[in-house]
Structures are given as structure tokens and as C-alpha cells.
N, CA, C and O atoms as a printed pandas DataFrame, in Angstrom:
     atom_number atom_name residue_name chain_id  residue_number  x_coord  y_coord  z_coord
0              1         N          UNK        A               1   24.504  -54.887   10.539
1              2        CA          UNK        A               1   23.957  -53.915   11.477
2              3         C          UNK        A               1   24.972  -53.662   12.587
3              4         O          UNK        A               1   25.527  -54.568   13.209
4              5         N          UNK        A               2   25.189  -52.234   12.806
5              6        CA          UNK        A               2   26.038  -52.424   13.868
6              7         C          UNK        A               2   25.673  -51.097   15.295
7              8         O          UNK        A               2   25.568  -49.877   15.168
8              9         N          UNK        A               3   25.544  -52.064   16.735
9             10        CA          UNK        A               3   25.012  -51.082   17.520
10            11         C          UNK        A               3   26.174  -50.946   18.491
11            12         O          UNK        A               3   27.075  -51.710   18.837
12            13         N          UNK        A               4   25.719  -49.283   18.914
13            14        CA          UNK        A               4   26.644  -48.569   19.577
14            15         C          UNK        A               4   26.636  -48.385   20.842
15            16         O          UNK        A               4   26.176  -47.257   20.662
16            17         N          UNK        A               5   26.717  -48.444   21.934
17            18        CA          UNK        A               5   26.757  -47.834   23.694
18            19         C          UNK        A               5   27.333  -46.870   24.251
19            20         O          UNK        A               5   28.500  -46.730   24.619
20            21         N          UNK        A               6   26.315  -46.105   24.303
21            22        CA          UNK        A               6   27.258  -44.932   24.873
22            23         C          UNK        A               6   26.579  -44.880   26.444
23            24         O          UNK        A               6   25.403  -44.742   26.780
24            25         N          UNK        A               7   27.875  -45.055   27.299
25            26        CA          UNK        A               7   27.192  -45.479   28.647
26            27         C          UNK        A               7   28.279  -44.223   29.604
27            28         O          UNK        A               7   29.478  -44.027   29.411
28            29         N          UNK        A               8   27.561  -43.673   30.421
29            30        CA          UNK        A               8   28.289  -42.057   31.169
30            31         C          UNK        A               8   27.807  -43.178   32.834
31            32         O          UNK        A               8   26.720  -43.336   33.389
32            33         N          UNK        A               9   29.347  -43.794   33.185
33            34        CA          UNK        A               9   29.324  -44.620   34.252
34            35         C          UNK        A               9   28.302  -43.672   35.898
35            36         O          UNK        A               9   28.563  -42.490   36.122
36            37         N          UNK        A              10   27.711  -44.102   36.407
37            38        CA          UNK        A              10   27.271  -43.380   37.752
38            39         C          UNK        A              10   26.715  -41.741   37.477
39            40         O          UNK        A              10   26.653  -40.839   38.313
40            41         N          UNK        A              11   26.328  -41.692   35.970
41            42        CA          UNK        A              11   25.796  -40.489   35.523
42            43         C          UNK        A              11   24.045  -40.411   36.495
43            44         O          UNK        A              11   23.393  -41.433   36.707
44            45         N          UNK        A              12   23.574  -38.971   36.958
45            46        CA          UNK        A              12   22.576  -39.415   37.402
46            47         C          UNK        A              12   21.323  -38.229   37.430
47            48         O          UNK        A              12   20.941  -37.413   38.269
48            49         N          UNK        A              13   20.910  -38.597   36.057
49            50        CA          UNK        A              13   20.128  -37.629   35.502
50            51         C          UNK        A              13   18.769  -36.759   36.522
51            52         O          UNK        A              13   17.868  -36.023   36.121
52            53         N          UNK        A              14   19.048  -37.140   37.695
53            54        CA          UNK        A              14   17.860  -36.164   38.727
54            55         C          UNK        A              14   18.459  -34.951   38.990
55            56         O          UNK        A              14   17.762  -34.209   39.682
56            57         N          UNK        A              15   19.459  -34.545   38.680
57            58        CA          UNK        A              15   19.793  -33.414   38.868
58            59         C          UNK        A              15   19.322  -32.037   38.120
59            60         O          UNK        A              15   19.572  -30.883   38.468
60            61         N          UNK        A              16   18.238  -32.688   36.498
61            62        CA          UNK        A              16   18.034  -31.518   36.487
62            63         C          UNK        A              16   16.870  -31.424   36.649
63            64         O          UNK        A              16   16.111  -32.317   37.025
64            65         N          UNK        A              17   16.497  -29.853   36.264
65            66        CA          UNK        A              17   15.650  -29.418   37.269
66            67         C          UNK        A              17   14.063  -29.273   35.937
67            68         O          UNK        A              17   14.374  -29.174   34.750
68            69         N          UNK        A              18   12.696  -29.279   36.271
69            70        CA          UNK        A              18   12.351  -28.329   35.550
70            71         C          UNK        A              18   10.890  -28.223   36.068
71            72         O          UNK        A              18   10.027  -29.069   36.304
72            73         N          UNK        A              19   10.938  -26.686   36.170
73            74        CA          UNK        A              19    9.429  -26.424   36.475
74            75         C          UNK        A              19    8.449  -25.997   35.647
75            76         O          UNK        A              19    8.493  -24.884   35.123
76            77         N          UNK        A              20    7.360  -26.948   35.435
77            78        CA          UNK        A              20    6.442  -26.578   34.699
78            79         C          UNK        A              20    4.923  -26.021   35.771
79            80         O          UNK        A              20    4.424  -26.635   36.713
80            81         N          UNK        A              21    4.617  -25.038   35.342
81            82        CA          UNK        A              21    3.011  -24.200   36.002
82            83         C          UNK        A              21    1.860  -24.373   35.627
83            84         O          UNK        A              21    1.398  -24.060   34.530
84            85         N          UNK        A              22    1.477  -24.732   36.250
85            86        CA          UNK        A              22   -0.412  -24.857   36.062
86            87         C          UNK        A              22   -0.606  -23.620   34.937
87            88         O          UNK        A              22    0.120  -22.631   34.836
88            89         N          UNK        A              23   -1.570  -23.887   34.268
89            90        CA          UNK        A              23   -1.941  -22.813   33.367
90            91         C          UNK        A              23   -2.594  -21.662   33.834
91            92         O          UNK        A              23   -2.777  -20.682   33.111
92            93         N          UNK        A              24   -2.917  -21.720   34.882
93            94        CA          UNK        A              24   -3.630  -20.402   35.579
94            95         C          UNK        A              24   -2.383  -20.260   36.532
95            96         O          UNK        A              24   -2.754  -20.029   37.683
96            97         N          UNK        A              25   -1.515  -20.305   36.445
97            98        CA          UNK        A              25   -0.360  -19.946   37.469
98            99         C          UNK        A              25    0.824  -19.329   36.787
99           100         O          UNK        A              25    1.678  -18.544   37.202
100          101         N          UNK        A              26    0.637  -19.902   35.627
101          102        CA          UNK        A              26    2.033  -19.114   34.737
102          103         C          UNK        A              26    1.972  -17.709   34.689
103          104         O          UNK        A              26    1.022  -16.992   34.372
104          105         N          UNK        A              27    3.626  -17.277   35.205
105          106        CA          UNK        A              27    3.270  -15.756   35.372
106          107         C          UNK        A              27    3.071  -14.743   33.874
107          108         O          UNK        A              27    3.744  -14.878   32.852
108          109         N          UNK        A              28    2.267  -14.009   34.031
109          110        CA          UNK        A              28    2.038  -12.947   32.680
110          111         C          UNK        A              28    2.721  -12.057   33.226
111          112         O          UNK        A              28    2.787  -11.819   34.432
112          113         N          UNK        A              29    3.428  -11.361   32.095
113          114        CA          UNK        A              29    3.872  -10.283   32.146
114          115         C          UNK        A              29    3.668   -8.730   31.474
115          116         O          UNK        A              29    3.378   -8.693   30.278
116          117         N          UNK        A              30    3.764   -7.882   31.967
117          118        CA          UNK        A              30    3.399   -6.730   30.901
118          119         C          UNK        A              30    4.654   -6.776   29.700
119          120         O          UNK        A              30    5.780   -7.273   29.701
120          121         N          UNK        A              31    3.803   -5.942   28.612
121          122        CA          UNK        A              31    4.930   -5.800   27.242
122          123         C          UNK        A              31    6.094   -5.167   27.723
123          124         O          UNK        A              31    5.700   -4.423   28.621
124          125         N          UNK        A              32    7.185   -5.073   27.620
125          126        CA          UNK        A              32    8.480   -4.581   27.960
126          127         C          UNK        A              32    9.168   -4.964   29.280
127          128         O          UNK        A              32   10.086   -4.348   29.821
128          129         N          UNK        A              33    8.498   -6.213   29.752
129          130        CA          UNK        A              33    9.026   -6.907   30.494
130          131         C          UNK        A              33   10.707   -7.392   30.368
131          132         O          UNK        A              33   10.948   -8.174   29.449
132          133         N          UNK        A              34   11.628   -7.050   31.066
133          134        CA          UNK        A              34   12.879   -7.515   30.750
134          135         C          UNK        A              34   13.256   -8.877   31.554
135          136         O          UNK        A              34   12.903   -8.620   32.705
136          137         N          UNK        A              35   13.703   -9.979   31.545
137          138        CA          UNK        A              35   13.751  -11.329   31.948
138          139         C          UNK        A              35   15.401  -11.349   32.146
139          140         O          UNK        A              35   16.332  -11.162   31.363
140          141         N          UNK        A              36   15.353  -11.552   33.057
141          142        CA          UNK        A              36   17.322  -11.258   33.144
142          143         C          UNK        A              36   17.132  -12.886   34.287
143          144         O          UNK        A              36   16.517  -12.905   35.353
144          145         N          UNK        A              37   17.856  -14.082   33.646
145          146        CA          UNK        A              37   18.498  -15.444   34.175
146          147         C          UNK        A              37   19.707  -15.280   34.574
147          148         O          UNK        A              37   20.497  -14.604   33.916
148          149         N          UNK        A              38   20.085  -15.950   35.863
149          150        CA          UNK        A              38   21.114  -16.377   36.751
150          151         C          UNK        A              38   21.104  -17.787   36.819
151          152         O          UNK        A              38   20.113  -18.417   37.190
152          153         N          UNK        A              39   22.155  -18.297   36.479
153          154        CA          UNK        A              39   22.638  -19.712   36.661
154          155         C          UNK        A              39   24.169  -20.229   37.471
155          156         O          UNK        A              39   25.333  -19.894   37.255
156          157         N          UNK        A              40   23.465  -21.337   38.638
157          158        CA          UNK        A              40   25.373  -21.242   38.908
158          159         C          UNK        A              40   25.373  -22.843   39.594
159          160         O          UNK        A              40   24.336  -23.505   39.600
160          161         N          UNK        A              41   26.429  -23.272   40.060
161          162        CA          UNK        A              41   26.643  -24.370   39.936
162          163         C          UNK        A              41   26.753  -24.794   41.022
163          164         O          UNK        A              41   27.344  -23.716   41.094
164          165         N          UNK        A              42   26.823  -25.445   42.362
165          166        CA          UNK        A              42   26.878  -25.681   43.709
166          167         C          UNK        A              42   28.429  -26.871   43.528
167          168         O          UNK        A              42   28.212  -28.081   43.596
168          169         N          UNK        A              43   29.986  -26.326   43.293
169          170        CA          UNK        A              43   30.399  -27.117   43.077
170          171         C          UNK        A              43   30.981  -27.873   44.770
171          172         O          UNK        A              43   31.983  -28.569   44.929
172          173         N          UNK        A              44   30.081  -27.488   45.727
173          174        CA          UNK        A              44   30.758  -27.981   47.097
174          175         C          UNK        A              44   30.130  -29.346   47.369
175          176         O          UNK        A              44   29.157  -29.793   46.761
176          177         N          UNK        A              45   31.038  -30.182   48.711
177          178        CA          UNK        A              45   30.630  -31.244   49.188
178          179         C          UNK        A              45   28.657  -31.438   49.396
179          180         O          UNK        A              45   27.887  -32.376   49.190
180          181         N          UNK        A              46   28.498  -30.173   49.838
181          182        CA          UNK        A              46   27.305  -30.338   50.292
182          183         C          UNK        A              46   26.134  -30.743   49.151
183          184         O          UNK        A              46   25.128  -31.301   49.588
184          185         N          UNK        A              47   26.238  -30.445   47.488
185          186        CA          UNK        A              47   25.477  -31.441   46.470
186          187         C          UNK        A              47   26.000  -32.457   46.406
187          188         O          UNK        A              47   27.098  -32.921   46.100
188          189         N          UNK        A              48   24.772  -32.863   46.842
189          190        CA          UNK        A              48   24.630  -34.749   46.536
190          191         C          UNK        A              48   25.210  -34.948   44.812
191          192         O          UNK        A              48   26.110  -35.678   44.396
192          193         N          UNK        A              49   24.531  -34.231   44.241
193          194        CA          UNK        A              49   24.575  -34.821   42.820
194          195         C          UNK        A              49   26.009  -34.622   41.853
195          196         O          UNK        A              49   26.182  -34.992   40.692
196          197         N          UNK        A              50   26.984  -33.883   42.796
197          198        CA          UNK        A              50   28.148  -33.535   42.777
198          199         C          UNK        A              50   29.440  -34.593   42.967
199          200         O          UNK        A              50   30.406  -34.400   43.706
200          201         N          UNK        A              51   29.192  -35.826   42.061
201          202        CA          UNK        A              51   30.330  -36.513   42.208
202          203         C          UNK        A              51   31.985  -36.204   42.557
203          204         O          UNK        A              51   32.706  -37.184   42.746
204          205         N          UNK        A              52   32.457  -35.095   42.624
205          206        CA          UNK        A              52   33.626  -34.846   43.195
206          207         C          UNK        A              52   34.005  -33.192   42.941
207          208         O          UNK        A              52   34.106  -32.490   41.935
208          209         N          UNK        A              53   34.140  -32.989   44.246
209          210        CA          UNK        A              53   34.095  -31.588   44.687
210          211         C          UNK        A              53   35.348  -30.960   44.582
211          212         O          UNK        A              53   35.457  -29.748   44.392
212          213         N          UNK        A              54   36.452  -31.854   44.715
213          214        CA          UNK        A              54   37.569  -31.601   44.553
214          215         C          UNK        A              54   38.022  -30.945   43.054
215          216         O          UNK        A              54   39.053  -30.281   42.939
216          217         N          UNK        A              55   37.038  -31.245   41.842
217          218        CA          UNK        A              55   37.536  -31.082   40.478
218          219         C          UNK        A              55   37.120  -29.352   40.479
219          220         O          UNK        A              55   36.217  -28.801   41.109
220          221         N          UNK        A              56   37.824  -28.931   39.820
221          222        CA          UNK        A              56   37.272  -26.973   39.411
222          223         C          UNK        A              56   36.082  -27.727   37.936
223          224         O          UNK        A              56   36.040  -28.591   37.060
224          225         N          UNK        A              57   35.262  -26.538   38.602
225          226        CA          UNK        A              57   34.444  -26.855   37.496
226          227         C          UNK        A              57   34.496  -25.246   37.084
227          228         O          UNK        A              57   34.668  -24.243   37.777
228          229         N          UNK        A              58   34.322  -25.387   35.965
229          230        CA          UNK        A              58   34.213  -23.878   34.854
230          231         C          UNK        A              58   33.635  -24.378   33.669
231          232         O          UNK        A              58   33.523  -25.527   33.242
232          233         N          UNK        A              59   33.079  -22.601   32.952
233          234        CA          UNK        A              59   32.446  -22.807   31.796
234          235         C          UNK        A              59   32.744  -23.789   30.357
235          236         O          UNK        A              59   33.687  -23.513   29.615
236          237         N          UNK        A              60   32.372  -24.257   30.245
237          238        CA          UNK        A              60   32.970  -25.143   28.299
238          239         C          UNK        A              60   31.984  -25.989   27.599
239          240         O          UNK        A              60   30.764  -25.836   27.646
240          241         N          UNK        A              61   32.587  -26.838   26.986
241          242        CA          UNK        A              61   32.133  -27.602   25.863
242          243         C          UNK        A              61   32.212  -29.480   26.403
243          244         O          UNK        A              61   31.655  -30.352   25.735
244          245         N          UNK        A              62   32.703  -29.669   27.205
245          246        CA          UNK        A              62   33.645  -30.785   27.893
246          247         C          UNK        A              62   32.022  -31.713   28.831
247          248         O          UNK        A              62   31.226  -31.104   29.546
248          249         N          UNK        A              63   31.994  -32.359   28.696
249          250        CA          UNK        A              63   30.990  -33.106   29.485
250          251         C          UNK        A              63   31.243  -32.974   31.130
251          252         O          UNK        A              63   30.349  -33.094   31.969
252          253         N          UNK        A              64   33.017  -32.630   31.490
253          254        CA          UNK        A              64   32.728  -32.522   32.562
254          255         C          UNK        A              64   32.883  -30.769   33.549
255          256         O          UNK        A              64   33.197  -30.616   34.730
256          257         N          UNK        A              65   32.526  -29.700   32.507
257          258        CA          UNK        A              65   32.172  -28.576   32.423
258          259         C          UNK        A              65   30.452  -28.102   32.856
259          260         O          UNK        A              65   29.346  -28.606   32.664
260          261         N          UNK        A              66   30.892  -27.052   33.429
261          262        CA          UNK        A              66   29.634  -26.374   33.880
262          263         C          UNK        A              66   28.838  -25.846   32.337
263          264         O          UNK        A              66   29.433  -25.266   31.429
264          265         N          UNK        A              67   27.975  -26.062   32.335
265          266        CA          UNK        A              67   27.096  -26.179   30.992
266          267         C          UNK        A              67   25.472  -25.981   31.745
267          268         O          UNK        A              67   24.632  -26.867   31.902
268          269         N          UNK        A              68   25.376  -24.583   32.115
269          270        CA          UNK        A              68   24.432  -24.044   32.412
270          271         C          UNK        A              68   23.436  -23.696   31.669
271          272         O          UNK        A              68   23.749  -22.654   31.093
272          273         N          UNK        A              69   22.279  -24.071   31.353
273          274        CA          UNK        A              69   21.101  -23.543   31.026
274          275         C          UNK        A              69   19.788  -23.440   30.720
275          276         O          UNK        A              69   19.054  -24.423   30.812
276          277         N          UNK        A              70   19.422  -22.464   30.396
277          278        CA          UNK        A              70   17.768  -22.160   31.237
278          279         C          UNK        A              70   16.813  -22.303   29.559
279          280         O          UNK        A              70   17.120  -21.548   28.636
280          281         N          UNK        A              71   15.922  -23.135   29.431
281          282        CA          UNK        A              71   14.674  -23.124   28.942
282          283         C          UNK        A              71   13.637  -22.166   28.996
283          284         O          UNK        A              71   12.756  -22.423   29.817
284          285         N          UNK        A              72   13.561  -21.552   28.606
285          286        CA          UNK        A              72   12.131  -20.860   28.884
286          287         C          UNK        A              72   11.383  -20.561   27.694
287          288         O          UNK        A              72   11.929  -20.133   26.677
288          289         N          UNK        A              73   10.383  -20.733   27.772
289          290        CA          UNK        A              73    9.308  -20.819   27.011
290          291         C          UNK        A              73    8.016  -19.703   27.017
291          292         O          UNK        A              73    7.649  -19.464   28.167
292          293         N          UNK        A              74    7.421  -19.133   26.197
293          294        CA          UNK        A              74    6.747  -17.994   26.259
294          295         C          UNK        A              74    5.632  -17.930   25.422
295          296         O          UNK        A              74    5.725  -18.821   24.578
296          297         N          UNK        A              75    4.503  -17.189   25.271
297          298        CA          UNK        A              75    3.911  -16.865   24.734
298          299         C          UNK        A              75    3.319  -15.453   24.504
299          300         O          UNK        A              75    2.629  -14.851   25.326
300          301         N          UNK        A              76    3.614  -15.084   23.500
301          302        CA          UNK        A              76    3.628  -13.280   23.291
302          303         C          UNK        A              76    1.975  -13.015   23.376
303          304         O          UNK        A              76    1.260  -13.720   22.664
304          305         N          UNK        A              77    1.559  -12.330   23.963
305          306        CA          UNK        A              77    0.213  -11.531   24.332
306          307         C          UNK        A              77    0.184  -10.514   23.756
307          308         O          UNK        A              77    1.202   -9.838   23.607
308          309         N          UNK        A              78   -1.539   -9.995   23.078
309          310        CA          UNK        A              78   -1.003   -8.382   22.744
310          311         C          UNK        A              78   -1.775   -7.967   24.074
311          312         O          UNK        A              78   -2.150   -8.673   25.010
312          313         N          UNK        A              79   -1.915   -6.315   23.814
313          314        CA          UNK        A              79   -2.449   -5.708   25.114
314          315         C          UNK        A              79   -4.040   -6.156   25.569
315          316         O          UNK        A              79   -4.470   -6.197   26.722
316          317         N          UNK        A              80   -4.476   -6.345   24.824
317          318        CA          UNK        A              80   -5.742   -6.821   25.278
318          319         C          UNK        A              80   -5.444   -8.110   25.233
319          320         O          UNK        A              80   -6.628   -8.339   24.986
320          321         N          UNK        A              81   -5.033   -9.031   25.239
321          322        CA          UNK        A              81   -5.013  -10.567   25.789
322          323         C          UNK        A              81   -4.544  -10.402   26.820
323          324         O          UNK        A              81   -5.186  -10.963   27.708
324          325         N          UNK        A              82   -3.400   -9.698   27.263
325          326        CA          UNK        A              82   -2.922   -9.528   28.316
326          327         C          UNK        A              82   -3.596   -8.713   29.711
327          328         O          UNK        A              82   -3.177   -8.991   30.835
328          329         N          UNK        A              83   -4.585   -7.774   29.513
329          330        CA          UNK        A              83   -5.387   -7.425   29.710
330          331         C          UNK        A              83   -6.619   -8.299   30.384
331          332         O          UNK        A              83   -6.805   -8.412   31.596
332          333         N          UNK        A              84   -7.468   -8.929   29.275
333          334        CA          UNK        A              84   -8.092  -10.163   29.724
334          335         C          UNK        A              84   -7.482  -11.260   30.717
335          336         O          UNK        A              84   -8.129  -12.005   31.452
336          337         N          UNK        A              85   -6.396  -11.209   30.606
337          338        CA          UNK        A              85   -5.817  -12.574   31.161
338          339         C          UNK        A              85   -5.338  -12.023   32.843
339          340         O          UNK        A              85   -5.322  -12.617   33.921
340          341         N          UNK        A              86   -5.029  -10.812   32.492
341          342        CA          UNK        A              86   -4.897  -10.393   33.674
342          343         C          UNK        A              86   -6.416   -9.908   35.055
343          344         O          UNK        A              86   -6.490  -10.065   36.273
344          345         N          UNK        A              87   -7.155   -9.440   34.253
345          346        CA          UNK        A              87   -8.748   -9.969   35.026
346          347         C          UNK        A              87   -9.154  -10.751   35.415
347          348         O          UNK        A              87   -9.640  -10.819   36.544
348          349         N          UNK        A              88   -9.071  -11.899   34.333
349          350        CA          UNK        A              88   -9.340  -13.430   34.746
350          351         C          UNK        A              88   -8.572  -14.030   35.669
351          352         O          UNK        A              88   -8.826  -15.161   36.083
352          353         N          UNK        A              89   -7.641  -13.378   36.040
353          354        CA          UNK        A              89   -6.799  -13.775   37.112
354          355         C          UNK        A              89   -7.033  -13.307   38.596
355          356         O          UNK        A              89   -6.853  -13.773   39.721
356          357         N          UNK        A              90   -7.637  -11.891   37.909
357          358        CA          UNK        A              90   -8.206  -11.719   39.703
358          359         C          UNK        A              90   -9.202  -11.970   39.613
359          360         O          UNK        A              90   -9.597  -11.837   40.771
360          361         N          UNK        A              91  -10.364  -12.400   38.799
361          362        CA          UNK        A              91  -11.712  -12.553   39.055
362          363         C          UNK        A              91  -11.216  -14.217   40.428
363          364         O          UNK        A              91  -11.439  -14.514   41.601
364          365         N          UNK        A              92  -10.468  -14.808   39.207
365          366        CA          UNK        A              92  -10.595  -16.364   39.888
366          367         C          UNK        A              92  -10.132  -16.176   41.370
367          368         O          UNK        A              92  -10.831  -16.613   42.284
368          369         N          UNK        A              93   -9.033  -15.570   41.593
369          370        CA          UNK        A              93   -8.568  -15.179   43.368
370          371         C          UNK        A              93   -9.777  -14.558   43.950
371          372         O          UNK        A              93  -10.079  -15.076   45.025
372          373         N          UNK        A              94  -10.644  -13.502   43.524
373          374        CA          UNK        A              94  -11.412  -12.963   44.173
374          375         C          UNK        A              94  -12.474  -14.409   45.067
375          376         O          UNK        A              94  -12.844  -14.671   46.211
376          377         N          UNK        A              95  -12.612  -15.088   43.495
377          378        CA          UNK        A              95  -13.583  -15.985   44.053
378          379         C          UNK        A              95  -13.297  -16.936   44.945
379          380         O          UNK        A              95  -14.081  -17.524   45.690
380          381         N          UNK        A              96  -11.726  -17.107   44.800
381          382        CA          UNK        A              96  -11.446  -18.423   45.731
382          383         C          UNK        A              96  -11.247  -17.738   47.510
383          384         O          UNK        A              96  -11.573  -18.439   48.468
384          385         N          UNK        A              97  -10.794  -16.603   47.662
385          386        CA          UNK        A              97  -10.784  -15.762   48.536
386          387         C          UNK        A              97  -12.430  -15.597   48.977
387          388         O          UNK        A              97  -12.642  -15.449   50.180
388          389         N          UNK        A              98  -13.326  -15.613   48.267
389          390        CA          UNK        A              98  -14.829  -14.974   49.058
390          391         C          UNK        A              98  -15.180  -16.513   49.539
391          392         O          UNK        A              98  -15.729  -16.642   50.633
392          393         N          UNK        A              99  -14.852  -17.788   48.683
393          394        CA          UNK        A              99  -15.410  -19.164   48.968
394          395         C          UNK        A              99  -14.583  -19.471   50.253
395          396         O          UNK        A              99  -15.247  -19.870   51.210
396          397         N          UNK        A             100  -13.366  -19.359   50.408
397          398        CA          UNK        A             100  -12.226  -19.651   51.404
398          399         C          UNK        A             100  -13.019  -18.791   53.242
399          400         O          UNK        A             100  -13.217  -19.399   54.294
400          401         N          UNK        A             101  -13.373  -16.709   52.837
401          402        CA          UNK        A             101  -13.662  -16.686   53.920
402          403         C          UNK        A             101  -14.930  -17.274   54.199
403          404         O          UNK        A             101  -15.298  -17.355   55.371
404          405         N          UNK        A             102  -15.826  -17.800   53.036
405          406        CA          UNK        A             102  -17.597  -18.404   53.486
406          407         C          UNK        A             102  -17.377  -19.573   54.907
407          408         O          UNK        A             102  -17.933  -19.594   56.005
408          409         N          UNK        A             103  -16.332  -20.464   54.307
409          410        CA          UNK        A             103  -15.912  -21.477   54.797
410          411         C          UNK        A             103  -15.504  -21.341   56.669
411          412         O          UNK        A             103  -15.588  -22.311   57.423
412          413         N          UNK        A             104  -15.169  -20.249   57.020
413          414        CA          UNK        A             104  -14.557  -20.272   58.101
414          415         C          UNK        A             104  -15.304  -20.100   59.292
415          416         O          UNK        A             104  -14.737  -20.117   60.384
């Protein structure tokens, strides 16, 4: 049997990021929605998670390359789901809005 270590010294995996949404919070979109991502890299002193600021960082393949990117995940709606889902979305604000001013 033979085991292997692969150990990335002072590597420090909080840097990435990921946001997941409540299910009544995930945004819907209408059909022909276009989704255009921006990604970029903070290579200055001021990230913490930026072991040395001094190195150029640029695009590649290299572990110690900027290697940007975005997850996203979806679920296709037709017009009437989207529709529904979009009601149910203001019904629920309406209600939390009429309970919110009862309250005051």
C-alpha cells in the first residue's frame, strides 16, 4: 500500500467565497435574462489572504495564478412558474409588510 501527501504549506482555504440564498430569496429572473460575471483579484497588501503582494499575479494553469471562478447554479422556469413564483413573492412581502406596520 502506498500513501501520498500532498501538503500546500500556509495554504488557507477561507478565502473562498460562497453564497448560498434562502429559497424564498433566490433571485428569479425573467426568460431572456442575460447574466454577465466579473471576477478580479485584490492582488494588494491590503488582502489578508494574499500571501505576497509583491508576486504579479495573472491568468493560468499554475497554482500560483489567478484562477478565477464563478459557480452558478440555476433553475430554468417556464412562464407560468415564473409567473407563480413571482406572486408568491409579493404575496409573502405584502404580508410581512402589513404584520411589520400592525406591530408599530
Amino acid at each position: 500500500m502506498q500513501t501520498e501527501l500532498v501538503s500546500c504549506a500556509h495554504f488557507n482555504y477561507n478565502w473562498h467565497l460562497v453564497y448560498n440564498y434562502a429559497d424564498d430569496a433566490t433571485p428569479i429572473v425573467p426568460p431572456g435574462t442575460i447574466l454577465h460575471v466579473i471576477s478580479w483579484h485584490d492582488n494588494s497588501a491590503n488582502n489578508k489572504f494574499n500571501p505576497d503582494p509583491r508576486n504579479w499575479v495573472g491568468n493560468g494553469n499554475r497554482t500560483i495564478d489567478e484562477m478565477g471562478f464563478a459557480w452558478i447554479g440555476w433553475y430554468d422556469l417556464t412562464d407560468e412558474e415564473y409567473k407563480q413564483e413571482l406572486e408568491a413573492r409579493k404575496a409573502r412581502e405584502r404580508a410581512v409588510t402589513t404584520t411589520s406596520q400592525g406591530q408599530q
